[in-house]
C-alpha positions as CSV (number, residue, x, y, z in Angstrom):
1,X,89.3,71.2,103.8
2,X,88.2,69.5,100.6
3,X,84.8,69.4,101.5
4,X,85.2,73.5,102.3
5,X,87.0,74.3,98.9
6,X,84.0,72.0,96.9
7,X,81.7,74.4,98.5
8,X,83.7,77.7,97.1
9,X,85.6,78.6,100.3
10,X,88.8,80.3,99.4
11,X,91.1,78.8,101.0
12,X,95.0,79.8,101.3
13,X,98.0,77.9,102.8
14,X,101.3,79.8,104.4
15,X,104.8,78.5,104.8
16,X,108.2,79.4,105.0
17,X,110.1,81.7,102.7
18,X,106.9,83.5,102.1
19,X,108.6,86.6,100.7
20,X,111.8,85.1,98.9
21,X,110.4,85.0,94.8
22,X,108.5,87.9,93.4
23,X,105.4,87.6,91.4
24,X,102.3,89.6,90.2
25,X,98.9,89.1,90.3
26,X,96.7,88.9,87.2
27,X,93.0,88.7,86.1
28,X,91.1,85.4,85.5
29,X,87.5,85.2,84.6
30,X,87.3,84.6,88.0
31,X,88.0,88.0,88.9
32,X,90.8,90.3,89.5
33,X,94.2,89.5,90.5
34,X,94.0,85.9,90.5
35,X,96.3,84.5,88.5
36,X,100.0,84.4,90.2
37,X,102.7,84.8,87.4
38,X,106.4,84.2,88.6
39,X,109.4,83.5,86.5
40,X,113.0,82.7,88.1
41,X,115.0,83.7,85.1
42,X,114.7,87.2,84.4
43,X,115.5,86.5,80.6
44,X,112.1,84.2,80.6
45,X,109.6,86.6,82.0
46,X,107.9,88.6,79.0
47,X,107.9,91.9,80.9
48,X,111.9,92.1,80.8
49,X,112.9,95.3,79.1
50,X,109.4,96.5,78.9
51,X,108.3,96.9,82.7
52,X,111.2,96.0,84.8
53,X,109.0,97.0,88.0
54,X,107.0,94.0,87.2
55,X,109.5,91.5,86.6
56,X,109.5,88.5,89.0
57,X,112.9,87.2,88.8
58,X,114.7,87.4,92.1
């Protein structure tokens, strides 16, 4: 696995409660939709009040 991921293979791991928080998906310079933002306080997460479809708070 290392060995694979030193060699640039994405790689991605899946376990239980897959679906229970919300996030969203951001850019990186490493393309788009990279970057996983999630916040569990809705107060905390900068998009409260200004796009509450994007908030990740459950």
């Amino acid at each position: 696995m290392t060995r694979a991921r030193d060699q640039g293979v994405n790689l991605s791991f899946f376990g239980a409660n897959a679906v229970y928080r919300r996030i969203r998906l951001g850019p990186t310079t490493f393309g788009p939709d990279r970057l996983e933002t999630g916040y569990k306080v809705v107060s905390e997460d900068p998009l409260n009040g200004v796009d509450n479809a994007a908030v990740t708070a459950n």
